[in-house]
C-alpha positions in Angstrom: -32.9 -20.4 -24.7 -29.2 -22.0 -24.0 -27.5 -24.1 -26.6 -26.4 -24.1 -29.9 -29.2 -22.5 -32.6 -31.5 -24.9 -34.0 -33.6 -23.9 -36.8 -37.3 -23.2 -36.4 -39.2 -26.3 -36.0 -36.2 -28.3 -34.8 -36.1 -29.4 -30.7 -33.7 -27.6 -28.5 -32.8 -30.1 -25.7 -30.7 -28.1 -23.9 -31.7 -28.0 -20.3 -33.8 -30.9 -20.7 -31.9 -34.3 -22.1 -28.5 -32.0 -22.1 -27.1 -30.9 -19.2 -25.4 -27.0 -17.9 -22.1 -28.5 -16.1 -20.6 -26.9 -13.5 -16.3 -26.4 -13.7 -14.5 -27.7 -11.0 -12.4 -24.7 -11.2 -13.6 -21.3 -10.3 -13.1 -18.2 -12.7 -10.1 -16.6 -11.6 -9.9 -13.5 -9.7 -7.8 -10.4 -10.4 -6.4 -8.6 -7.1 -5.2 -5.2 -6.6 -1.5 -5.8 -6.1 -0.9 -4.3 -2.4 2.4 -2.6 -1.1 1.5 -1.9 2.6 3.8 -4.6 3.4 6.4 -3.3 1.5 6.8 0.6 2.4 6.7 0.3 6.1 8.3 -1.0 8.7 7.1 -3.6 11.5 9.8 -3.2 13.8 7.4 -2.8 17.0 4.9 -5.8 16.1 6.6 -8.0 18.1 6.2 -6.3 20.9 2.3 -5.2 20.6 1.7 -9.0 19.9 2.2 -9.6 23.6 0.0 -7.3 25.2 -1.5 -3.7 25.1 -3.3 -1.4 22.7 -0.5 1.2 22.6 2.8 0.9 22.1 4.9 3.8 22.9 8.0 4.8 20.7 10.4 6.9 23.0 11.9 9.3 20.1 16.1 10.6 20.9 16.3 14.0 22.2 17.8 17.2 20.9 21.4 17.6 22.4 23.3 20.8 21.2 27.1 20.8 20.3 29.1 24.0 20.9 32.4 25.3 20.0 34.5 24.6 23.2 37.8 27.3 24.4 39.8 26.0 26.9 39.0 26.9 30.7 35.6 27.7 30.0 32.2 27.4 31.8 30.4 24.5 30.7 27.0 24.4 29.6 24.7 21.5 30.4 20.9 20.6 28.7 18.5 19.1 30.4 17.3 16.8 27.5 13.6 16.8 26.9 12.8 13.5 25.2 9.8 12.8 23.5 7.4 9.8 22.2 5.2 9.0 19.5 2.4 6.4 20.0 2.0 3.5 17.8 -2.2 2.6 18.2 -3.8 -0.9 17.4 -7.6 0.7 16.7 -8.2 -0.4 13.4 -9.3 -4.0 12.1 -11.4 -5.3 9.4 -13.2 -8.9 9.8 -14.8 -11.3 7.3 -17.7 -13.8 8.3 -19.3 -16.7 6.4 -21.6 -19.3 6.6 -21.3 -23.2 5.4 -23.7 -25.3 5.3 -23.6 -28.8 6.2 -25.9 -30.1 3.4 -24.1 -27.7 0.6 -20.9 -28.6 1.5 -21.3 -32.6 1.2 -23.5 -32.0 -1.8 -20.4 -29.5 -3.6 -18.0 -30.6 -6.1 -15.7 -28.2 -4.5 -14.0 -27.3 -1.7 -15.8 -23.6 -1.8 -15.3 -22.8 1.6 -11.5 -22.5 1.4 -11.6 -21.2 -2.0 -14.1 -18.2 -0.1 -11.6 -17.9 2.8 -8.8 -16.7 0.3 -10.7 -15.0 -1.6 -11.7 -13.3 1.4 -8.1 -12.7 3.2 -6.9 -11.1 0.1 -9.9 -9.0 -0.6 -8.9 -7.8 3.2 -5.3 -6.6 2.5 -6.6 -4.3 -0.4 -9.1 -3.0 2.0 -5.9 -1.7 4.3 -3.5 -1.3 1.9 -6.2 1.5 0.4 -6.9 2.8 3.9 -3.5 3.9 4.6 -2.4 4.9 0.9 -5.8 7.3 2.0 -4.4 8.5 5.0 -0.4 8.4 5.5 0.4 11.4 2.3 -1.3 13.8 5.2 1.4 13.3 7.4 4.2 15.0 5.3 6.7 16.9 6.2 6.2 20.6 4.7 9.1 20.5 2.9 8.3 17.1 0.9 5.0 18.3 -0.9 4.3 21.2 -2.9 5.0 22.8 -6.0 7.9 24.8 -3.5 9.2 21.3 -2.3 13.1 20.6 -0.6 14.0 21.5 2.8 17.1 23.3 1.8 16.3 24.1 -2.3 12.4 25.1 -2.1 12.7 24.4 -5.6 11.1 21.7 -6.3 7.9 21.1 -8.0 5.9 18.3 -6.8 2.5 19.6 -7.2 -0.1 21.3 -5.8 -3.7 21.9 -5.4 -5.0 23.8 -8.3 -1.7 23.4 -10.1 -1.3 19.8 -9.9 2.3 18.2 -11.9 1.8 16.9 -15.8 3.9 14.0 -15.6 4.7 13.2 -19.2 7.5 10.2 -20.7 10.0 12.7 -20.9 9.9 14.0 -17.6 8.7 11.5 -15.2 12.4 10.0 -14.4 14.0 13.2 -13.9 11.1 13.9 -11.2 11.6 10.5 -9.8 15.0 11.9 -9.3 14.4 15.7 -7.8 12.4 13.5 -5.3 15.1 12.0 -4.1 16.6 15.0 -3.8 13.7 16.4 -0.9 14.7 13.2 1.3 18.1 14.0 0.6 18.1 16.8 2.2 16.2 16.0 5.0 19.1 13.4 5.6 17.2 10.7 5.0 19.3 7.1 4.6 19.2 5.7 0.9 18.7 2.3 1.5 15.1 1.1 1.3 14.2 4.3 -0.1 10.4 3.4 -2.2 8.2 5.6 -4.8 4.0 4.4 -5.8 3.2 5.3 -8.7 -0.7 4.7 -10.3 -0.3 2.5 -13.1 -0.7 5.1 -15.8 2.1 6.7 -14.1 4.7 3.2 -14.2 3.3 3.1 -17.8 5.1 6.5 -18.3 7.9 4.7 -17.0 8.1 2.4 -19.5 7.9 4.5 -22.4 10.8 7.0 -21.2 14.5 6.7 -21.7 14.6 3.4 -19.1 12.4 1.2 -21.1 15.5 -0.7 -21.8 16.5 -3.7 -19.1 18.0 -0.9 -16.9 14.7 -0.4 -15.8 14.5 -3.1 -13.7 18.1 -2.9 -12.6 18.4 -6.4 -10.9 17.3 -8.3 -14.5 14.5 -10.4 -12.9 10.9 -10.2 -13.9 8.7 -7.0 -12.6 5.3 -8.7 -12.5 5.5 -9.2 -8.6 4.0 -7.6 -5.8 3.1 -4.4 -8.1 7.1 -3.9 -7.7 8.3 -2.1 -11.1 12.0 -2.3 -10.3 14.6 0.8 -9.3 15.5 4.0 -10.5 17.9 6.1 -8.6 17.9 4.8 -5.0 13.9 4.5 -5.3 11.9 0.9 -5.6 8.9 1.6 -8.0 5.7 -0.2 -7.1 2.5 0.2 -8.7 -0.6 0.3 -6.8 -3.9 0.8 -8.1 -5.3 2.0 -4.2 -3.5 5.3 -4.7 -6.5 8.1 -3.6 -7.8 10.1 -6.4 -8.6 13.6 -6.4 -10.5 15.8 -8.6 -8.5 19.3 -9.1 -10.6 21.1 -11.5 -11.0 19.0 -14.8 -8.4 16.9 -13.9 -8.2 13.6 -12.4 -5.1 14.2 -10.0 -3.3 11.1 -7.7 -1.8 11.1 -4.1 1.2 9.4 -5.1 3.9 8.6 -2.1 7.3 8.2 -1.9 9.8 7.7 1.0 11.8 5.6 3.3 10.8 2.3 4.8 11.1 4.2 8.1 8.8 6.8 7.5 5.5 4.6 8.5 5.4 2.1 11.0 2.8 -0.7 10.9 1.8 -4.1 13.2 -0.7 -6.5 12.9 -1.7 -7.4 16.6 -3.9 -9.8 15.6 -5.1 -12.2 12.5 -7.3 -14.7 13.6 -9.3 -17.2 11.7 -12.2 -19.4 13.6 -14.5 -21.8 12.6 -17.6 -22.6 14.9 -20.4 -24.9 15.3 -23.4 -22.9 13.8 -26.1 -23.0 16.5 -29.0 -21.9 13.8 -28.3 -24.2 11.1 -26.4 -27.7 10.2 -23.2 -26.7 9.0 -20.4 -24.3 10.5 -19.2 -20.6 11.0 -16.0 -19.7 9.7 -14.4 -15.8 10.4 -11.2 -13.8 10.6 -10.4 -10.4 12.1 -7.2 -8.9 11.6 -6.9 -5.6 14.5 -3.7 -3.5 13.1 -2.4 -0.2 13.6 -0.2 2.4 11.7 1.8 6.0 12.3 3.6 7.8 10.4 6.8 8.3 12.5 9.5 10.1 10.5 7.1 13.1 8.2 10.5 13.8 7.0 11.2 10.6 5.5 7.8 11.1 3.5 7.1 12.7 0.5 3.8 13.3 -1.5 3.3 13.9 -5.1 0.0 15.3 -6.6 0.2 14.6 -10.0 -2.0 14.2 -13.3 -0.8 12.6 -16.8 -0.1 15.5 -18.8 
């Protein structure tokens, strides 16, 4: 029984002449921080918020330069150019029921307490879906334990031979990673590494757990954002994929350029409606996005364990 212990023999009124009270404030939640919104770009949402599933990206073509002697013969290309398509075929919805009679009764506004609860609970849900799905797309020459389009040196990990990352090696890989976009001529600003939290934990124990860290000085508990090292923005993310290599746990970490992955959000609507089974009303919300991977080169994948 509830309440505070009574001896034997002695009346426990609790539930009887003293009451269970309800807070007025719910328990607090704790969210996976989410970093879709941060590593890719949404240029072409604009334009997919109009009309149309598809949105086609028309890529430049290849034109070749040659050395030129005076008098010569020209020679002319017939440039070939190319596309890639940007697809709205995902979406994820949330639906749920209020009653009349429970909601004038409450000593709460539940229902918009639910509706956040649910929105958020949403953006985890994608953030993890493309975390799952955009290290695929890599360019061969950003993943690997033979990694850099020009070096082939560079040890990012691999299946079967996945990377120890240890406090005394971690920043010096964060760095040989920006090497591999280097040379795939990839632009330094907006450049972005996730890291699992273990991983950022690392972080903080090697040479840079002074206020260089950070680099800018302000706080780093926002939007899993850790702070910079080389030209990279760290973020933590918790929706990272796990793999199993052997007795290891091993994580699909990502790194890149905001570039590399283009997302839009066609639609996010939220609805409330007369419930035509009940007294009360219907509230839902579907969000229908899409997501490609446009530059591979501009996207790098590290398989790596803690060591």
């Amino acid at each position: 029984m509830a309440g505070y212990p009574t001896a034997d023999g002695h009346p426990n009124l609790s539930g009887n002449y003293i009451p269970t009270l309800f807070s007025t404030l719910v328990l607090v939640e704790f969210y996976k921080a989410t970093v879709f919104g941060a590593i890719s770009n949404t240029d072409y949402e604009g334009e997919l918020q109009k009309f149309g599933d598809t949105l086609r990206i028309r890529e430049l073509p290849e034109i070749v330069s040659r050395a030129y002697v005076k008098g010569q013969k020209l020679q002319y290309d017939n440039p070939d150019p190319s596309y890639i398509d940007l697809v709205i075929n995902k979406g994820f919805y949330w639906a749920i029921a209020i009653n009349e009679l429970d909601k004038m009764q409450s000593d709460l506004d539940y229902a918009q307490k639910w509706a956040v609860h649910a929105s958020k609970k949403q953006k985890i849900q994608i953030d993890g879906e493309m975390l799952s799905q955009v290290y695929g797309d890599v360019d061969s020459n950003n993943t690997g334990a033979t990694a850099g389009k020009i070096s082939s040196n560079i040890d990012l990990g691999s299946s079967g031979s996945p990377l120890a990352l240890t406090s005394a090696n971690i920043v010096d890989k964060i760095v040989e990673s920006g090497v591999v976009l280097d040379e795939q001529d990839v632009p330094d600003e907006d450049r972005y590494y996730v890291l699992p939290a273990w991983a950022c934990g690392l972080l903080k124990s090697s040479d840079l757990k002074d206020a260089s860290l950070t680099g800018d000085g302000k706080s780093t508990l926002r939007n899993g954002r850790v702070g910079m090292i080389d030209r990279f923005e760290i973020y933590m993310s918790n929706n990272i994929t796990k793999t199993t290599d052997g007795s290891y746990s091993v994580d699909n970490a990502i790194f890149g350029q905001k570039h590399a992955i283009a997302f839009a959000s066609q639609m996010t609507s939220t609805e409330t409606v007369d419930n035509q089974d009940d007294f009360g009303k219907l509230m839902r919300s579907l969000q229908a996005y899409g997501y490609k991977t446009t530059k591979p080169e501009a996207l790098g994948h590290l398989y790596a364990r803690k060591g």
